[in-house]
Every structure is written in C-alpha cells, then in structure tokens.
C-alpha positions in Angstrom: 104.0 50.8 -30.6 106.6 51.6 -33.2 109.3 54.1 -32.3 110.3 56.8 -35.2 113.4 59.3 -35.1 115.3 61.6 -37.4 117.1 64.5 -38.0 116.1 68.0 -38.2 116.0 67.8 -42.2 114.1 64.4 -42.2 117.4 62.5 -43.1 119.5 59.5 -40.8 122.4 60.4 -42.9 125.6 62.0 -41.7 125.5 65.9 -40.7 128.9 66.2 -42.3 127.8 67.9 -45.8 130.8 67.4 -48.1 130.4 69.6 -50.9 132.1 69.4 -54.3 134.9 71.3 -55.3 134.8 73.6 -58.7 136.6 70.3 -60.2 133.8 68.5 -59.9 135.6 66.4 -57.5 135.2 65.0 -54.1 137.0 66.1 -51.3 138.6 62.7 -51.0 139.0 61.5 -54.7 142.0 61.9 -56.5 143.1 65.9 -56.6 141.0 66.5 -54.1 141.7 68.8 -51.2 142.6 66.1 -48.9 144.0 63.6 -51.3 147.4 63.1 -51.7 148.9 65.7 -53.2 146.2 68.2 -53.0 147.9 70.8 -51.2 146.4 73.6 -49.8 146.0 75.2 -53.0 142.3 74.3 -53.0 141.8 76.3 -49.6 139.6 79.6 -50.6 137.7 78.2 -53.0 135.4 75.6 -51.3 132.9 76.3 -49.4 133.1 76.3 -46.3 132.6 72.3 -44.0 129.4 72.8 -41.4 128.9 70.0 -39.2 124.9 70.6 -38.7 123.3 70.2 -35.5 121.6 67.2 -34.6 118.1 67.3 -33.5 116.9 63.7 -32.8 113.6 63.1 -31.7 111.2 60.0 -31.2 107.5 59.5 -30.7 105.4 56.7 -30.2 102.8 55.8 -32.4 99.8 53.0 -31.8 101.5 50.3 -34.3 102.6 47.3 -33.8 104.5 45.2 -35.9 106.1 46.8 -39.9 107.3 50.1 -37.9 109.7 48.5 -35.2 111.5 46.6 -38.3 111.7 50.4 -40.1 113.0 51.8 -37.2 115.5 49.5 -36.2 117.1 49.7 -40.0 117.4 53.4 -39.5 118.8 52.9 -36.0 121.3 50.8 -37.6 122.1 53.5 -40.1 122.6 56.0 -37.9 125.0 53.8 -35.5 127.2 53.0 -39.1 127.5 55.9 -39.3 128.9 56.7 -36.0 130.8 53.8 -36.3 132.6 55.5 -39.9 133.1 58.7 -38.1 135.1 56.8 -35.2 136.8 54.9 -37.4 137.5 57.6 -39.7 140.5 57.0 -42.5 143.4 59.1 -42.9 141.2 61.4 -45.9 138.6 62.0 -43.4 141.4 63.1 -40.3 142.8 65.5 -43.7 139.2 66.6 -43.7 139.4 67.6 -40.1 142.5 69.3 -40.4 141.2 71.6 -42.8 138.5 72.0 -40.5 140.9 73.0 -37.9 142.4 75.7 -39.8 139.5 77.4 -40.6 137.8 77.1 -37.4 139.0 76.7 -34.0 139.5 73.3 -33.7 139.6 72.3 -30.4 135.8 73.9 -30.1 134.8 72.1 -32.9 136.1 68.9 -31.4 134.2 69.5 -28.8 131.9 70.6 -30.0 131.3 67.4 -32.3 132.0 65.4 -29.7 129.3 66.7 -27.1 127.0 66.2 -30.2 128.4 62.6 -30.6 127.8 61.8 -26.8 124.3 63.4 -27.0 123.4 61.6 -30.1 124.4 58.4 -28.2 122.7 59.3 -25.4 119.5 60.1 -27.3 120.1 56.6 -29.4 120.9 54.6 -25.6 117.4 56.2 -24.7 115.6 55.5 -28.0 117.0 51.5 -28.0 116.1 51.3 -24.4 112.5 52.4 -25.9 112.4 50.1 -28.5 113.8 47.5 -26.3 110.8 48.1 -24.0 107.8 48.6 -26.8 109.4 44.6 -27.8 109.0 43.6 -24.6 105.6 45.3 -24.6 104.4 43.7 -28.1 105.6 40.5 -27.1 103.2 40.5 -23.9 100.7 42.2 -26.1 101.1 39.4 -28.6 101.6 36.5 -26.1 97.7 37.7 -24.5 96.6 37.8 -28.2 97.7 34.0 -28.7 95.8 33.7 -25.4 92.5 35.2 -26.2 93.0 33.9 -29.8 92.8 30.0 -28.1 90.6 31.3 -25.6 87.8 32.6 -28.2 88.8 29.6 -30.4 87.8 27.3 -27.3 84.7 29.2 -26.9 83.8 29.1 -30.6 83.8 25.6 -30.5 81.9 24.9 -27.8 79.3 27.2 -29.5 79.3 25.5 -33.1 79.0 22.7 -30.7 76.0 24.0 -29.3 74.4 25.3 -32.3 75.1 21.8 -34.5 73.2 20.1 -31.2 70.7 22.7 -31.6 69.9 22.8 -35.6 70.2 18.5 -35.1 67.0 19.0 -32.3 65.3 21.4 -34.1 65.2 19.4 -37.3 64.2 16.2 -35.4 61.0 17.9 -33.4 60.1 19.7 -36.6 60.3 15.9 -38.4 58.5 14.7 -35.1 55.7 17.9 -35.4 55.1 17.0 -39.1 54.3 13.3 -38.3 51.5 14.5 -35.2 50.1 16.6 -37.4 49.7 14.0 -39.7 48.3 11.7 -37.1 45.9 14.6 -35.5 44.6 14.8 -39.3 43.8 11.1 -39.5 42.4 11.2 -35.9 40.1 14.0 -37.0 38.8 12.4 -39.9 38.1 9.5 -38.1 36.4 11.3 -35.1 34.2 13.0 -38.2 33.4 9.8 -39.7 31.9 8.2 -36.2 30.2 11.1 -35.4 28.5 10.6 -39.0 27.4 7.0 -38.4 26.4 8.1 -34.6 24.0 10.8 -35.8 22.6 8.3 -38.7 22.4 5.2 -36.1 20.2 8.2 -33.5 17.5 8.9 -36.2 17.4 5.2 -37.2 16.7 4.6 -33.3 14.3 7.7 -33.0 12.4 7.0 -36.1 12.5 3.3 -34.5 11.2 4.6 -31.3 8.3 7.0 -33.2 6.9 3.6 -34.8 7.4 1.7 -31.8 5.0 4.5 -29.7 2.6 4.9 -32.6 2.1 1.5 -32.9 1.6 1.1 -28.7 -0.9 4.2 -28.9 -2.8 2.0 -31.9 -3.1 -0.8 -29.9 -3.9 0.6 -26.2 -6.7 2.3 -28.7 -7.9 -0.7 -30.1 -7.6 -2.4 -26.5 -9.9 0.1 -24.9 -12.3 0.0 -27.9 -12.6 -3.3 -27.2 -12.8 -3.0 -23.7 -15.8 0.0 -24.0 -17.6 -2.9 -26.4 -16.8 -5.6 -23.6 -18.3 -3.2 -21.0 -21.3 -2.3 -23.3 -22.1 -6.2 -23.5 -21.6 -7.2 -19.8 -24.1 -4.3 -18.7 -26.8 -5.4 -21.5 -25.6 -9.4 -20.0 -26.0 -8.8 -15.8 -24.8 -12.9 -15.8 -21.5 -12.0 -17.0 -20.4 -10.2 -14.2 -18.4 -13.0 -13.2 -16.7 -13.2 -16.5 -16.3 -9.1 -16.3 -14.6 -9.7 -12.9 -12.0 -12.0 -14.9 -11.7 -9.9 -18.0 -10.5 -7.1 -15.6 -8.0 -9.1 -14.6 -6.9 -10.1 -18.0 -7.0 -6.3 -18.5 -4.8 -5.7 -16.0 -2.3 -8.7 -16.8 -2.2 -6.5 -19.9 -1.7 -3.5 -18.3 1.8 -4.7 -16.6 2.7 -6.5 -19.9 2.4 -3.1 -21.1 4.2 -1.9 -18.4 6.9 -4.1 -19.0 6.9 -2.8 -22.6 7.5 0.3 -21.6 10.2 -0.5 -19.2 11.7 -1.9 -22.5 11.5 0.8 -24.4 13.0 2.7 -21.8 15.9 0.2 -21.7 16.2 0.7 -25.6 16.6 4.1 -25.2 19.7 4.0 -22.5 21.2 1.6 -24.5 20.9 4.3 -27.2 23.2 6.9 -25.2 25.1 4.4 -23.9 26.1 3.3 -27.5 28.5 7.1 -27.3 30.2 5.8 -24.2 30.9 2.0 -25.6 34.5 1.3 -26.8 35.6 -1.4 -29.0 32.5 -2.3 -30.2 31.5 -1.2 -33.9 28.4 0.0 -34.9 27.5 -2.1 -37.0 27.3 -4.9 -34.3 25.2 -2.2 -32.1 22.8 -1.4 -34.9 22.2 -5.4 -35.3 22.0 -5.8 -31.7 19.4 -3.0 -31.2 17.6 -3.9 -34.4 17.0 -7.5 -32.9 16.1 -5.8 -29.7 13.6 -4.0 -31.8 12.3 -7.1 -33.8 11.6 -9.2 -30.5 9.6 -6.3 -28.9 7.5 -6.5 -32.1 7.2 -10.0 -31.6 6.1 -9.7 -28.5 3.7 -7.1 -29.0 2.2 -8.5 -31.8 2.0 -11.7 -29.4 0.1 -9.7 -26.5 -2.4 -8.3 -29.2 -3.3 -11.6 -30.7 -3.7 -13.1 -26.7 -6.0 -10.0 -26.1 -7.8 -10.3 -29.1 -8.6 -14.2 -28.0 -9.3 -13.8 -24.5 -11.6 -11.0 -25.6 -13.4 -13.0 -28.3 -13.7 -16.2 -25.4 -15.1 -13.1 -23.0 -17.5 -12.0 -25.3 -18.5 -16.0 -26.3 
C-alpha cells in the first residue's frame, strides 16, 4: 500500500506565504523589508504575513511499489522544510520580528510551534506507516518470490508431464497406424482363403455329384444284370448252385460298395476338416483329395469290370 499526504491547498510547500512588496521585491532581497537597511519604512504597505494552518492527512491506497518512492520524496520535502524553518537565517528571524509587531508574538510562537509539534507528530505517525506498509510489501513481495518458485516448480513438473504425454501419444498413434495396417493385410488375406475355400467346396460337391451319379449308374446296371441273371437261373433249374454263388458274389459287391460309401463319407469329413487344417495350403489339399478321388474311380471302375466277369462266367 502506498501512503499519500498533503496540505489543505494540495501543496508540501511551506505555509509561510511571502508576498511581494510594491517594489517588486522580495521580502529578503536587497531593499527589502527585512534586508539590511530596510527600515520599517516598508511597514503599512505589505500585506499582511499569515502562517496558514496545516491540515495533513494520509490514506492508504491498494498500491504497491511507484507510490511509496512519491511519498517518501514529498515526506522529504516537507522535513526540509522544517529543517529551513529551524534553522532559519537572520532575514527570516527579521521576518519574524515584523511578525511580532503586528501580531502578538508570543501567540504566534506558539502558536507555530504547536503547529510544528503537530506537524511532526502527524509526520512521526505517517513514517511509522510507511515504515510498516515496507515491512508489509516486503513480506508481501518475499510470499510473491515464494509462490513465483512455487508455481515455477509446479509448471515444470507439468510441461514435464505434458512433453511425456504428447511423446506417448505420438508413439501409440504411430503404433495404431501400423495395426491398422496389419488388420488390413490380415483382412485381405482372410478374404482371399475364404475365396479358394468356397471354390475348393463346389470343386468337392460337384466331385461328390459325379461320384453318386456314377454309383447310382452302376448299382443300376448291377441289378439289371442281376434281374437278367435271375431271369436265366429260373428258365436253367441246374444253375441253382451257380445262383447260390452268384449271390455271394453279389453280396461281396454289396460290402465293396459298402466300403465305397464309407469312402465317400471319409471324403467328405476330410472336406470340413480342410477349414480346421493349419499350415497346410490348398493347393496340397486339392491334390491330395483329387488323388483320393482318382483312386476311388479306379477302384470302382475295377469292381465293375470284376462284376461284369463274374457275371459273364455265371451266365456261361
């Protein structure tokens, strides 16, 4: 807080109003009234001295800092003052010798002296102020050093926090970029097996339509035969014997068909199981099922031609 005083009028200058004689000289320059040589012949036509009352006050603003420096300067004005008056010079005691005889002058001694001793009173009170609003700013500015390094400590731990934090950031955004380019790849991988899977499934199906139409052909054929076999063992009674066998042959056939469709059952697990195999390609399981497939062909083209020679040695 800065401390600000004056006088009534606004001024810190003396109270003592020395006016000008009709001269146009000071009181104290040369011919003045109390210069040497000025006589009394002056006394009449100045005016006449008035030492103005002092009314010194001081209030306390919310400043810190430019005003005390202000204040102290006019403090320091005021006390020169006081010091000149004290110390007056011989002019000045002139002075208050003409002030004597046109006023009483013990009052006015007194009287300026009571306003002297209040003046210093009110001065003793206004430097004990200022002496305590330093005391004041200097704790005020000692906790502002104190929360200045306090909030300077605390600002770097946050910059350090945010630097770690825009350095983690950048890294898992670099770290999301590269899994999104991974799940990308992975995706257009997962697309492109699903592809060949669906294609290798109707390859098998259509496999596995050929393989039944081709069973249904023969077990037709077989039976046609067999109805013709019958026909010629009821029209030949002596061939029961050789009836008795070809029903054995026919049921020979019958599990060899059997089997056949035990294999084509097989073919078919290993089908779905082809979804569930890792580290194999395709291309190895298409050429593994496609032999599969070529051997049961061979085979059933083997057990048609047996059937169709047994048959022809039943019917010779």
């Amino acid at each position: 807080m800065a401390i600000k005083f004056g006088s009534k009028k606004g001024s810190s200058k003396s109270s003592l109003s020395s006016k000008k004689s009709k001269s146009g000289v000071g009181c104290c320059a040369p011919g003045g009234i109390c210069a040497p040589g000025g006589g009394k012949k002056y006394i009449g036509k100045e005016k006449e001295e008035t030492i103005e009352e002092r009314n010194l006050s001081f209030q306390f603003q919310e400043h810190y800092g430019g005003d005390i420096h202000g204040q102290r300067r006019e403090l320091a004005e005021i006390l020169r003052e006081i010091e000149l008056i004290e110390n007056s010079s011989t002019d000045d005691r002139g002075l208050m010798n003409i002030i004597s005889e046109q006023n009483d002058a013990d009052g006015s001694i007194t009287k300026l002296n009571i306003e002297l001793r209040e003046i210093c009173d009110k001065l003793t009170h206004v430097h004990s102020a200022i002496r305590s609003r330093e005391k004041e700013t200097f704790e005020v500015e000692r906790e502002m050093i104190e929360i200045e390094k306090t909030e300077k400590e605390r600002y770097d731990i946050c910059w350090t926090h945010v630097h770690k934090y825009s350095k983690d950031s950048n890294e898992m955004m670099l770290q999301i970029s590269y899994n999104e380019v991974i799940y990308s790849s992975l995706r257009q991988k997962i697309e492109d097996l699903k592809t060949e899977l669906n294609t290798l499934i109707m390859s098998a199906t259509s496999i596995n339509i050929k393989i039944s139409e081709s069973y249904n052909i023969g077990l037709m054929k077989l039976s046609n035969e067999l109805n013709q076999l019958y026909s010629r063992i009821k029209i030949a009674g002596d061939l029961k014997i050789q009836v008795e066998n070809a029903k054995t042959k026919y049921e020979e056939e019958k599990r060899e068909t059997q089997d056949l469709k035990n294999q084509i059952k097989k073919l078919e697990a290993q089908i779905r199981n082809t979804k569930q195999m890792k580290g194999q390609s395709f291309q190895e399981i298409r050429t593994a099922f496609e032999s599969e497939i070529e051997e049961l062909k061979k085979l059933q083209s083997g057990q048609k031609v047996s059937i169709e020679e047994k048959t022809t040695n039943i019917i010779k």
